[in-house]
NUNU-770641 format. One record per residue: residue number from 1; residue in one letter; chain; x, y, z of N, C-alpha, C in turn. Coordinates in Angstrom, 2 decimals. Layout:
<sites>
drenkol,kolnu,rolum,n_xx,n_yy,n_zz,ca_xx,ca_yy,ca_zz,c_xx,c_yy,c_zz
NUM,A,A,X,Y,Z,X,Y,Z,X,Y,Z
...
</sites>
This chain:
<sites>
drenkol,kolnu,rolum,n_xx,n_yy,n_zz,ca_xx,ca_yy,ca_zz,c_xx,c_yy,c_zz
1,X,A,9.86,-52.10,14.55,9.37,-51.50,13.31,10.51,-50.77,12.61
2,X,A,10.39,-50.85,11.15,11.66,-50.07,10.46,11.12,-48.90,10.44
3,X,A,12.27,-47.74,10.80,11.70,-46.75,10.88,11.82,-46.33,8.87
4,X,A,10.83,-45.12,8.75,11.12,-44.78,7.45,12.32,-44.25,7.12
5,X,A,12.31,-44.22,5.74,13.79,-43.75,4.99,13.59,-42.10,5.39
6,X,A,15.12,-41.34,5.41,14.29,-39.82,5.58,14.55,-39.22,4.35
7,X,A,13.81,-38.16,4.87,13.42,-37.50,3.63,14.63,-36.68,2.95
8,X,A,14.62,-36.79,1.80,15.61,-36.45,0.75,16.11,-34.69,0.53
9,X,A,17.36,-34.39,0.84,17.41,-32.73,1.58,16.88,-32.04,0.37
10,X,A,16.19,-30.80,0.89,15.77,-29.92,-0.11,15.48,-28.71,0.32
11,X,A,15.90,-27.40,-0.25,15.88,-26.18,-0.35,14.15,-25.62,0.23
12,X,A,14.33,-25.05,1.39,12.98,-24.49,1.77,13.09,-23.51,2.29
13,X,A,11.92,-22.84,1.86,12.15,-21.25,2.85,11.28,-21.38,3.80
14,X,A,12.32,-20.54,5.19,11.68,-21.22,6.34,10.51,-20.40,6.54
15,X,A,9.63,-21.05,7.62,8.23,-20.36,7.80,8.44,-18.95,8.69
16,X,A,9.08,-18.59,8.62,9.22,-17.13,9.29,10.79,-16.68,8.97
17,X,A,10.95,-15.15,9.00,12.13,-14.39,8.79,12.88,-14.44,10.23
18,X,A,14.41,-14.26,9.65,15.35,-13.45,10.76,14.86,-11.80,11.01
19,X,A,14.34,-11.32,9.88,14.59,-10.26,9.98,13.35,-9.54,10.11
20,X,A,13.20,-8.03,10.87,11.95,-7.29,11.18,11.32,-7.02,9.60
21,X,A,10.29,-7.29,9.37,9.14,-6.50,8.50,9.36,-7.58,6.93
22,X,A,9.65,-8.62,6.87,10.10,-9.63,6.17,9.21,-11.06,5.91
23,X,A,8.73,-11.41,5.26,7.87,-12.27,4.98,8.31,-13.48,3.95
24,X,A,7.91,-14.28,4.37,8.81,-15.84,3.42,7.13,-15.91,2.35
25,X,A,7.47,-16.25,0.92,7.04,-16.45,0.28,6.64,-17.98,-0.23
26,X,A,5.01,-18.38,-1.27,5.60,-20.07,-1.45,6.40,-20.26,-2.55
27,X,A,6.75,-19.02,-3.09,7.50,-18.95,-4.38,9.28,-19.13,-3.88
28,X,A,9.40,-19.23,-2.64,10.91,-18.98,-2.16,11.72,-17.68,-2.62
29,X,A,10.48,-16.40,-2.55,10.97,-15.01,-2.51,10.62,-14.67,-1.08
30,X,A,10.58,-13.23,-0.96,10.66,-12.62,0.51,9.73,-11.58,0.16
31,X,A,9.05,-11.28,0.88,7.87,-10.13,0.89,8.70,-9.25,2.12
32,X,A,7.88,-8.01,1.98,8.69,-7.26,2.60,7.10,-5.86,3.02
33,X,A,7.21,-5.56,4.29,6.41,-4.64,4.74,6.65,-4.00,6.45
34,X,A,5.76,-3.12,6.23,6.19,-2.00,7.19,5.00,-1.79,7.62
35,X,A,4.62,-1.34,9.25,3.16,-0.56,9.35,3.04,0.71,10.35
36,X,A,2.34,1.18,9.65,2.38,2.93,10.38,1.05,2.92,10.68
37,X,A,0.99,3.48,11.99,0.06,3.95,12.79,-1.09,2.87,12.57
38,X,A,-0.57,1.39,13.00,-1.03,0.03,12.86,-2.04,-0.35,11.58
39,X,A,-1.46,0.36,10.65,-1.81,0.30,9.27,-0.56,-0.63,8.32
40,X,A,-0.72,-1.80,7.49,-0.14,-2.63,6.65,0.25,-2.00,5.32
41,X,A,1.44,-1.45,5.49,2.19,-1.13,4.11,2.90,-2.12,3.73
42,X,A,2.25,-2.81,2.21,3.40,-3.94,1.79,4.18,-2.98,0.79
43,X,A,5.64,-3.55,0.98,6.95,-3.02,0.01,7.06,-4.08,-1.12
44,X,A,6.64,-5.02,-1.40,6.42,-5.67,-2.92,7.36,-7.07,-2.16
45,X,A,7.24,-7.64,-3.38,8.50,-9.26,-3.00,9.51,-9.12,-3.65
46,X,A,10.77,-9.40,-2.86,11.77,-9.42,-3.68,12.77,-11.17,-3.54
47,X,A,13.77,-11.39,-3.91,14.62,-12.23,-4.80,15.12,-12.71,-3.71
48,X,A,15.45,-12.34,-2.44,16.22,-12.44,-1.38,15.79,-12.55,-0.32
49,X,A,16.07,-12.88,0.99,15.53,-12.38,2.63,16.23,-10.93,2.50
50,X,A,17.44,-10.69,2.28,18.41,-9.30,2.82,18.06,-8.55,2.12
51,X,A,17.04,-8.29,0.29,17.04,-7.35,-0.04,15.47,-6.74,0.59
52,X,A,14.74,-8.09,0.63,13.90,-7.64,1.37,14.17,-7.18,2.96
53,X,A,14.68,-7.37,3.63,15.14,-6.70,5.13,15.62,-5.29,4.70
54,X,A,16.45,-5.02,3.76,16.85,-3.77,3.47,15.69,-2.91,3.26
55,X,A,14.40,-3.39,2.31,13.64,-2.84,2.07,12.79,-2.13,3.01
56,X,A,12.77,-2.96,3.97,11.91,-2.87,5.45,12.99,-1.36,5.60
57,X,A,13.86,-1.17,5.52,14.85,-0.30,6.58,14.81,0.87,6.34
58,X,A,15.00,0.79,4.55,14.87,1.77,4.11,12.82,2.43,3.99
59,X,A,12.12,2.00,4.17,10.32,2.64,4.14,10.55,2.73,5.96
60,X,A,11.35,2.54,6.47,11.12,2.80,8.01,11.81,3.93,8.34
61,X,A,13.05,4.14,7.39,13.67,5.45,7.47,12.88,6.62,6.85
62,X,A,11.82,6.42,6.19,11.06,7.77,5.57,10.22,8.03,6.53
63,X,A,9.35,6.83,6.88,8.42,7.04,8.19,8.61,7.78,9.37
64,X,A,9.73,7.03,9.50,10.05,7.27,11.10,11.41,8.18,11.22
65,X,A,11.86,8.10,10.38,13.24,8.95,10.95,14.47,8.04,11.12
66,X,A,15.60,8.15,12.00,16.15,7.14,12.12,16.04,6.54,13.43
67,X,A,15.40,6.55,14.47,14.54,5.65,15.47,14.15,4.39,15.17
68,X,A,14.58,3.94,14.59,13.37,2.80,14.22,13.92,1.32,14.70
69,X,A,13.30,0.48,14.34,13.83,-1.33,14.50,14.44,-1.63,13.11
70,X,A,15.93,-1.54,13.42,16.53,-1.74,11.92,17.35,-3.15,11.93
71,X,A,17.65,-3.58,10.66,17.88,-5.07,10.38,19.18,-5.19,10.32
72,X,A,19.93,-3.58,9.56,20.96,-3.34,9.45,21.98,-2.32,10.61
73,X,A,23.05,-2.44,10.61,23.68,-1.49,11.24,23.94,-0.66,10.00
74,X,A,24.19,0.63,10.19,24.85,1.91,9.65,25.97,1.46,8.46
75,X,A,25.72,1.96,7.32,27.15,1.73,6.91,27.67,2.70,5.96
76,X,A,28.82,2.64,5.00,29.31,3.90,4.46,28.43,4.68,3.66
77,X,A,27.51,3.55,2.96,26.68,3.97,2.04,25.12,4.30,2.81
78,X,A,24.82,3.88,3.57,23.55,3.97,4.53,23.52,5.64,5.27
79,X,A,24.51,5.98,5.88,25.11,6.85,6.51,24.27,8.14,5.77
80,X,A,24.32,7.90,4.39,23.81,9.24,3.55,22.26,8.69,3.18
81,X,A,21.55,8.17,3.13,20.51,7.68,3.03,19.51,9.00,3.15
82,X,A,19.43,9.37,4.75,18.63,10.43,4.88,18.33,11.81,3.98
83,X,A,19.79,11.71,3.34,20.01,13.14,2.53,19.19,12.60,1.37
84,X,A,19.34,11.34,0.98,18.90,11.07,-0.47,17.32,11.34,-0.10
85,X,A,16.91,10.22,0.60,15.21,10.51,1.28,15.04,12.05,1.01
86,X,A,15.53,13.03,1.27,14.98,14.52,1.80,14.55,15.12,0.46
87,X,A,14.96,13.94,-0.45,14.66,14.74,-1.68,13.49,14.70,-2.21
88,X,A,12.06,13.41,-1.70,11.52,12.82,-2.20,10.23,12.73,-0.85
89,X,A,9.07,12.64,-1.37,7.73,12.42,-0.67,7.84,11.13,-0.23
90,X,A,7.02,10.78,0.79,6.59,9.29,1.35,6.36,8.11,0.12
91,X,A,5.74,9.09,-1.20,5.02,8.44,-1.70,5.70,7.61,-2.93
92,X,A,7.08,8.87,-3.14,7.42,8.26,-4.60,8.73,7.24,-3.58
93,X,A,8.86,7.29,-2.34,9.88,6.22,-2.08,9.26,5.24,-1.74
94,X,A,8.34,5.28,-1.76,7.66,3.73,-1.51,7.04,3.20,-3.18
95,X,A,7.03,3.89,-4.04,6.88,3.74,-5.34,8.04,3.14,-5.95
96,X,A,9.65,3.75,-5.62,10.57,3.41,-5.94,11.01,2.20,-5.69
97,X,A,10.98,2.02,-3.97,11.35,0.38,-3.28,10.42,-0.92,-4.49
98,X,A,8.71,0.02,-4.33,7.93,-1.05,-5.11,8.37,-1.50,-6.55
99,X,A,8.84,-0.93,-7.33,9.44,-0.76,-9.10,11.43,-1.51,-9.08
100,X,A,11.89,-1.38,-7.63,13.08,-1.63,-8.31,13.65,-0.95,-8.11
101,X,A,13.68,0.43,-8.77,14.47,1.60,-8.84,15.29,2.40,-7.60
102,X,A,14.74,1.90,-6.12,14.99,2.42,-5.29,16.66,2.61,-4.73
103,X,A,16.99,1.36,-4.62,18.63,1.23,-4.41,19.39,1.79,-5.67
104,X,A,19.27,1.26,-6.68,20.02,1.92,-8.53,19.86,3.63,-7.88
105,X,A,18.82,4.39,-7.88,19.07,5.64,-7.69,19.79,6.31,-6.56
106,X,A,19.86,5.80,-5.44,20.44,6.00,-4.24,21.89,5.56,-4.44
107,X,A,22.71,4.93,-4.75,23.60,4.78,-4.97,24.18,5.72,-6.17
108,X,A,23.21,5.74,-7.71,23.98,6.74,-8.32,23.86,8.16,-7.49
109,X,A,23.11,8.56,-6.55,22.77,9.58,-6.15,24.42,9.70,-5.30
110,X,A,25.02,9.26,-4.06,26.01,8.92,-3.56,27.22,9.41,-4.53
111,X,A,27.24,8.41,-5.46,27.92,8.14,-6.63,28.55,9.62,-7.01
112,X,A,27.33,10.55,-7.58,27.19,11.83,-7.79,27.70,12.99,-7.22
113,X,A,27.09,13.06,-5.97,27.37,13.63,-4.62,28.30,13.89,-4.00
114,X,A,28.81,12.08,-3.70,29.87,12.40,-2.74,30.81,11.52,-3.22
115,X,A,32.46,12.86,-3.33,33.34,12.38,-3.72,33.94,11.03,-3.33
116,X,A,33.88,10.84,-2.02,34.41,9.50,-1.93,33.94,7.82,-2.58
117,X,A,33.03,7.95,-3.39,32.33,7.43,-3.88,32.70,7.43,-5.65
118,X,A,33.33,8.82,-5.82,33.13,8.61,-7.26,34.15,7.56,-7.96
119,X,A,35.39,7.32,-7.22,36.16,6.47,-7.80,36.50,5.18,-7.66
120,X,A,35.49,4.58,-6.77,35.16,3.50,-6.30,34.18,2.32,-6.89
121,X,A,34.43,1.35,-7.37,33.89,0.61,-8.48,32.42,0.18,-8.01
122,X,A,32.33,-0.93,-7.41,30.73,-1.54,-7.06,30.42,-0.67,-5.47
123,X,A,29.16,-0.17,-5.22,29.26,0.50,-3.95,28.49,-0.70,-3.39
124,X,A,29.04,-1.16,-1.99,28.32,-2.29,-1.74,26.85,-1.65,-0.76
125,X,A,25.86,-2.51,-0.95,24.60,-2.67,-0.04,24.70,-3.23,0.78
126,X,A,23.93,-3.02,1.97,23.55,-3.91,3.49,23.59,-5.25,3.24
127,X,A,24.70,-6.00,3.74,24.08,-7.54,3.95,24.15,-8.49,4.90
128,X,A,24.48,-9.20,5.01,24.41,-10.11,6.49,25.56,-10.01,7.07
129,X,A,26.40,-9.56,6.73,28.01,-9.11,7.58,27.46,-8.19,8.57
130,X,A,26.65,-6.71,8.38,25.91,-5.69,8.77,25.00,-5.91,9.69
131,X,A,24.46,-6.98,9.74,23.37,-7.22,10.78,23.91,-8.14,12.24
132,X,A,22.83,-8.60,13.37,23.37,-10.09,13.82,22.71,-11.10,14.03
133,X,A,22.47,-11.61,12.51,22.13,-13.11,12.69,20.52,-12.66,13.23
134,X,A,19.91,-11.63,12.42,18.54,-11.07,12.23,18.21,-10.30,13.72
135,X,A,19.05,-10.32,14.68,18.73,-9.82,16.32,18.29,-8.08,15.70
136,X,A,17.74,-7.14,16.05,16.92,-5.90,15.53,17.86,-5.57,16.59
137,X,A,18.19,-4.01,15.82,18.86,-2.95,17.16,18.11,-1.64,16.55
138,X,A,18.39,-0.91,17.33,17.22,0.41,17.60,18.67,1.51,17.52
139,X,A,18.62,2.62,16.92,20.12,3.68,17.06,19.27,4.64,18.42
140,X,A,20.38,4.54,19.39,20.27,5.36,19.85,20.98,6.97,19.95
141,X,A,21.83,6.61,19.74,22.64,8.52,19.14,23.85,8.15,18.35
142,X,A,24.47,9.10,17.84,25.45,9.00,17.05,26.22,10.22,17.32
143,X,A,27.98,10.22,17.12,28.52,11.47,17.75,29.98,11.39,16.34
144,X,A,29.77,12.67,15.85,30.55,12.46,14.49,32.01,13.47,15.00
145,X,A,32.89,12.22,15.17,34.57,12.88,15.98,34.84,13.83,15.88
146,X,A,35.58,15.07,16.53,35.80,16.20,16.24,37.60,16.22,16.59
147,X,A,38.49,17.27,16.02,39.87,16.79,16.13,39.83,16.75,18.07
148,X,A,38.96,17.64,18.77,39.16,17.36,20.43,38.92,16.19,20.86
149,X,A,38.04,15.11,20.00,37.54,13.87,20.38,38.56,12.83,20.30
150,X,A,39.74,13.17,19.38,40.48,12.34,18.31,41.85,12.61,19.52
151,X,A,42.22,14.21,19.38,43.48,14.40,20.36,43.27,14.24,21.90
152,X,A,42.76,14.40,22.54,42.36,14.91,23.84,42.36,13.40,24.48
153,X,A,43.49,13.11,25.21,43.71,11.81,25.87,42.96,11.45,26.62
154,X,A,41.86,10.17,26.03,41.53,9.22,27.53,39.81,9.62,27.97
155,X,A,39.10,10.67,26.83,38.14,10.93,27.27,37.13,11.37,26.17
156,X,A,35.76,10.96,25.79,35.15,11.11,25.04,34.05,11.84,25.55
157,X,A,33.82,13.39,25.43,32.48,13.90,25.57,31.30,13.54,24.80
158,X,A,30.44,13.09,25.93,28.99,12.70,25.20,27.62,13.36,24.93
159,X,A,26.90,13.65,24.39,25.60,14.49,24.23,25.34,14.53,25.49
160,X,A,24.53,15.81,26.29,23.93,15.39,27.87,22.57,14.47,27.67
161,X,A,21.71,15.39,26.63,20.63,14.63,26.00,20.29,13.04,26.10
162,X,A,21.36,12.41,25.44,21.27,11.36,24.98,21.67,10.68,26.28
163,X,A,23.39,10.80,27.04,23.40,10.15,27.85,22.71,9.76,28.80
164,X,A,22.03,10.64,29.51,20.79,10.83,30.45,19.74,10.19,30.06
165,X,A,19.33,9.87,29.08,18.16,9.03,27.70,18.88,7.92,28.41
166,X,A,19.82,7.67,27.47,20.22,6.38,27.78,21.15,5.44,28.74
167,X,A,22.01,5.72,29.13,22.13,5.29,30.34,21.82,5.62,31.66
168,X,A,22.33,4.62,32.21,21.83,4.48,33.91,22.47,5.72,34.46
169,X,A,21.78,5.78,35.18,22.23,7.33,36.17,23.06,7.50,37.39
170,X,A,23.62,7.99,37.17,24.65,8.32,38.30,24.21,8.86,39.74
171,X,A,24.58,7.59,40.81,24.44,8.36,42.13,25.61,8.87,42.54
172,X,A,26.68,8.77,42.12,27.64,9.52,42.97,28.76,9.98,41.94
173,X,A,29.68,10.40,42.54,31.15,10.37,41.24,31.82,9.43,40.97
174,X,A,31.21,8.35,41.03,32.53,6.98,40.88,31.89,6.89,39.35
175,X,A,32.90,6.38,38.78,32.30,6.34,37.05,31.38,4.90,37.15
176,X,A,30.75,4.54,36.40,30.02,3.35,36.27,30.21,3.02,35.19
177,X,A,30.56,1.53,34.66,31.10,0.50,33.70,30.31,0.14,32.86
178,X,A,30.63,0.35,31.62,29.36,0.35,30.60,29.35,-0.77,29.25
179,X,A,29.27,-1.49,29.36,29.61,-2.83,28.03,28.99,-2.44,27.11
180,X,A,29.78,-2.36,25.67,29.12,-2.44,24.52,29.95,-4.01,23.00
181,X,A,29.12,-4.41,22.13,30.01,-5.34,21.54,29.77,-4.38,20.48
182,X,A,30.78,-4.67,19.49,30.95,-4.31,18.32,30.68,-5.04,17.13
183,X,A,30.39,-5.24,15.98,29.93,-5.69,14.95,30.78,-6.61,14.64
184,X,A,32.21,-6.92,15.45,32.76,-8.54,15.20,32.79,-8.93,16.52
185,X,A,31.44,-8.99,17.04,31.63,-9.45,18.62,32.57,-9.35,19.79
186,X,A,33.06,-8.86,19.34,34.37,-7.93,20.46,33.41,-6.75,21.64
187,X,A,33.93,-7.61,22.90,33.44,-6.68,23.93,34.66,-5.37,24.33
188,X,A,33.75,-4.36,24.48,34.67,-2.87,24.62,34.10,-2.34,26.13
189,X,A,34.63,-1.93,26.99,33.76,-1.67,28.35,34.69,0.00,28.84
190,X,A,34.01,0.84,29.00,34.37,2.02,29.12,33.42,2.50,30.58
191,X,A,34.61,3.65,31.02,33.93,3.93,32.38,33.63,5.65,31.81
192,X,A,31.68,5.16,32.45,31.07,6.48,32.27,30.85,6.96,33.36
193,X,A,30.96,8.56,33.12,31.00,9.70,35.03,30.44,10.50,34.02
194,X,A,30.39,11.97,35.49,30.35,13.36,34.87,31.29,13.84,35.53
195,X,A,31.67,14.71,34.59,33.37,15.37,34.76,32.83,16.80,34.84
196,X,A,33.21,16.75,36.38,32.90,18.33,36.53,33.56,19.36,36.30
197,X,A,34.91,19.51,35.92,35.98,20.01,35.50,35.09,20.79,34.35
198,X,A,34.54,19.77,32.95,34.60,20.73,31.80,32.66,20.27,32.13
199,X,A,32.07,20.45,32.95,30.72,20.09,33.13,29.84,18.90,31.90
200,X,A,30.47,17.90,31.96,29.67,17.18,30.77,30.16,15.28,31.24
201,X,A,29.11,14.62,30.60,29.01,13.13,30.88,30.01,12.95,29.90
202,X,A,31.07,12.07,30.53,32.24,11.55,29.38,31.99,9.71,29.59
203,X,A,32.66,9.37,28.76,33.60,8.21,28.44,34.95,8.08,28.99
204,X,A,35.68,7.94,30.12,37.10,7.74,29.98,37.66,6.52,30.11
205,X,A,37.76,6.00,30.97,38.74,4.35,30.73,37.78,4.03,29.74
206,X,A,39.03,3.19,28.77,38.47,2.69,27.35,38.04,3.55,26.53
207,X,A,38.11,4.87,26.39,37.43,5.93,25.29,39.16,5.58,24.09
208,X,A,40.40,5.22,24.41,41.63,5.17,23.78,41.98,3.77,23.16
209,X,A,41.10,2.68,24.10,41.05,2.06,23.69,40.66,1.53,22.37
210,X,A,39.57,1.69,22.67,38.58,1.71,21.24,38.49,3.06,20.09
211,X,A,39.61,4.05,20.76,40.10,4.93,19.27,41.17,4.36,18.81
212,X,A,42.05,3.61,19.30,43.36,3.43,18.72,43.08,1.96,17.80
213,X,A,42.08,0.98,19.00,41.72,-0.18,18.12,40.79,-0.07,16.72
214,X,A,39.59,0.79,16.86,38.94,0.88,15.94,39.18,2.06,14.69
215,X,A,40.75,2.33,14.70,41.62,3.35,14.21,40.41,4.41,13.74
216,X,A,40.19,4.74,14.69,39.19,6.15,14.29,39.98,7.20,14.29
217,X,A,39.46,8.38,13.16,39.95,9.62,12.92,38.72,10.61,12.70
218,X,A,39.06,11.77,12.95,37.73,13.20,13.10,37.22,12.76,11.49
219,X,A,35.76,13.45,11.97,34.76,12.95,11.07,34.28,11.68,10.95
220,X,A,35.05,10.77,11.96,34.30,9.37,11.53,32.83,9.17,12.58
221,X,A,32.04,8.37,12.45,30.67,8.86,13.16,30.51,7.64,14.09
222,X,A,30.89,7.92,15.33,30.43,6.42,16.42,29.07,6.74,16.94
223,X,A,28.20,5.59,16.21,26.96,4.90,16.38,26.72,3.87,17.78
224,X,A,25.97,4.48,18.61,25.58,3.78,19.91,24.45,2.89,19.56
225,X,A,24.01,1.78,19.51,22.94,0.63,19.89,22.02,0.30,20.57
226,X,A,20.94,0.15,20.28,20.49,-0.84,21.87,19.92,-2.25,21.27
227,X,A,20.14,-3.29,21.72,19.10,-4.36,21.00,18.21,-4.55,21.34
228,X,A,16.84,-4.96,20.60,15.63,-4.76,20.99,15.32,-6.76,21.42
229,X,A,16.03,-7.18,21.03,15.86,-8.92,21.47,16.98,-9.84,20.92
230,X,A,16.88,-10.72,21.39,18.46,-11.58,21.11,17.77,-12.88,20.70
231,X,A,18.39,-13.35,19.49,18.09,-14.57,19.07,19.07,-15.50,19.13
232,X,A,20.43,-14.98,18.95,21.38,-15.76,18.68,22.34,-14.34,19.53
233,X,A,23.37,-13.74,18.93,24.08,-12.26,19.33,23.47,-11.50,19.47
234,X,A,23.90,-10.25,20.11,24.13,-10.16,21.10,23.25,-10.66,22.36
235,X,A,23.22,-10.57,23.78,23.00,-11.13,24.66,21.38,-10.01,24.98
236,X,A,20.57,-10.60,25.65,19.26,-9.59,25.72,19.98,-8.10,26.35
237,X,A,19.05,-7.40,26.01,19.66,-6.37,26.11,21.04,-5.47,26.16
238,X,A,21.74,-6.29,25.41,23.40,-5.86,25.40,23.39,-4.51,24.20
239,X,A,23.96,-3.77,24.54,24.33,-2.15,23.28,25.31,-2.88,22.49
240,X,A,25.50,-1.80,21.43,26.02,-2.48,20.69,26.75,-1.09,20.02
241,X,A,28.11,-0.63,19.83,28.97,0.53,19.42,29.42,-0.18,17.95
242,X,A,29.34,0.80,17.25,29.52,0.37,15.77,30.41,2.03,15.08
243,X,A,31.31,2.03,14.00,31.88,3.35,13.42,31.44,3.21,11.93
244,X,A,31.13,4.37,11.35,31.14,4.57,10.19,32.30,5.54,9.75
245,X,A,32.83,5.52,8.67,34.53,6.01,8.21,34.38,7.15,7.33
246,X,A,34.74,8.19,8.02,34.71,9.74,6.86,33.88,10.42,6.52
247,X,A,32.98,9.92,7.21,31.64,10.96,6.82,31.77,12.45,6.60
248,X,A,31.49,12.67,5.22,30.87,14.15,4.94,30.00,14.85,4.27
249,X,A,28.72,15.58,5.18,27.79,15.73,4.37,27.40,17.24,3.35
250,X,A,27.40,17.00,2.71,27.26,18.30,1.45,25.86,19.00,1.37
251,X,A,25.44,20.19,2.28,24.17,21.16,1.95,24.20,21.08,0.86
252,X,A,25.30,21.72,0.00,24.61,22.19,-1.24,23.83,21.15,-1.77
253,X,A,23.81,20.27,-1.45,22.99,19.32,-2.35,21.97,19.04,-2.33
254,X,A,21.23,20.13,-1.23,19.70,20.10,-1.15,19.16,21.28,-2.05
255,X,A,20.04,21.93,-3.08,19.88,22.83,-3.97,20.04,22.46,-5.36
256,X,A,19.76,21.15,-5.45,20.07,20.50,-6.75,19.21,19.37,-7.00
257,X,A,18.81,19.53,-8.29,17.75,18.62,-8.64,17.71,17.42,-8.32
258,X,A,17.65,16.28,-7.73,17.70,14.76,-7.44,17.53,14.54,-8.08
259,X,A,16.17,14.29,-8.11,15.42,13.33,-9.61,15.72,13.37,-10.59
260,X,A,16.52,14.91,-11.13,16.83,14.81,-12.56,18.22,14.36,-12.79
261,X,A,19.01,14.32,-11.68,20.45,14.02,-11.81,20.45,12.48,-11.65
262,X,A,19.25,11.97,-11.37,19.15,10.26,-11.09,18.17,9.62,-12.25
263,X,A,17.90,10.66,-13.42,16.72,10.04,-14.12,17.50,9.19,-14.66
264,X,A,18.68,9.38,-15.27,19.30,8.11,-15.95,19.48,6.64,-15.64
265,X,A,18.97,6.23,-14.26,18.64,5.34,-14.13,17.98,4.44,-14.26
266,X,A,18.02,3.33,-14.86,16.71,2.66,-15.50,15.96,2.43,-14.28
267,X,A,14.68,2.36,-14.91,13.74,2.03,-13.62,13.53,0.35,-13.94
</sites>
């Protein structure tokens, strides 16, 4: 029997997302939603899969805090997110995501704010460079360099909090070997102990490594990982260490109008 001719290639959106809280449309847009306390919040449709994934990230950061199942990793412009949120109810940021307006104001907000931003032409948004290949990671702590973190040879002090949260526990004093990949798939493996000397859980083999490679300097903010499932990268359950560059955050700016310094934004 001849088999049939095949079918002629054509543009389809596939029946399910890469990404958490993301919905394929028959229009070949992306719907986008979130649910709290197993309640269905839709965030509207947008133009894209990634602006909708962003959308998801950002209504999960008002909800939840920054805990959450995110699509994106951290980035220069993300980093300040929370400050912008603090300005605003549940209600008008889920009003904003819904209208459009949500990213335009957050960025001029940045823009405004923080100097490193003001002389810098397009500020870029989350996109698929930022993520991996839709795999969800969860933040588990973040530790923003201090000049002792930066000078102090060969050893990175870690939250007790967090370490104890998150990694495996120590039966004895031998350090235990800890894999993390980084956002260009590069494996980094550092030996974690507790250093009884200055009483605290460090990082040492590989804490120099990955300052000298990932040319970090004080104030920059290393973001710890966990992945919540592997589709493609990272491997099931592999962490995942990521840096954000220069972070600095400005109180005063919880003494200043938002909304009115962002009305110029078209909605």
């Amino acid at each position: 029997m001849i088999p049939p001719p095949p079918e002629p290639p054509s543009v389809r959106t596939p029946a399910v997302s890469k990404y958490e809280g993301v919905i394929p449309q028959h229009d070949y847009r992306w719907g986008a939603q979130i649910f709290v306390d197993h309640q269905r919040i839709y965030l509207g449709t947008l133009n894209t899969e990634v602006a909708a994934a962003r959308a998801h990230d950002s209504a999960s950061l008002k909800f939840y805090g920054r805990y959450f199942n995110r699509n994106f990793l951290l980035t220069e412009l993300t980093i300040y997110e929370p400050h912008f949120q603090s300005h605003f109810s549940r209600e008008v940021i889920l009003d904003m995501i819904r209208d459009g307006s949500y990213e335009p104001k957050f960025v001029e907000f940045v823009r405004t704010f923080y100097p490193k931003f003001n002389d810098s032409g397009s500020i870029a948004l989350p996109d698929a460079s930022d993520s991996f290949n839709g795999v969800i990671v969860k933040e588990m702590f973040r530790l923003q360099l201090t000049s002792a973190d930066v000078e102090r040879p060969g050893i990175l002090t870690l939250p007790e909090q967090h370490a104890m949260q998150h990694f495996p526990p120590l039966m004895s004093t031998d350090p235990v070997l800890l894999h993390f990949f980084d956002r260009m798939q590069r494996l980094w493996e550092f030996q974690y102990w507790y250093s009884a000397s200055i009483q605290s859980f460090v990082f040492a083999g590989g804490w120099d490594s990955f300052l000298v490679g990932m040319e970090l300097d004080v104030n920059d903010v290393v973001v710890y990982y966990r992945c919540k499932e592997s589709r493609n990268f990272p491997p099931l359950s592999a962490d995942v260490i990521d840096a954000v560059r220069g972070v600095r955050f400005r109180c005063d700016v919880m003494d200043i109008d938002v909304e009115e310094s962002t009305s110029r934004v078209s909605q």
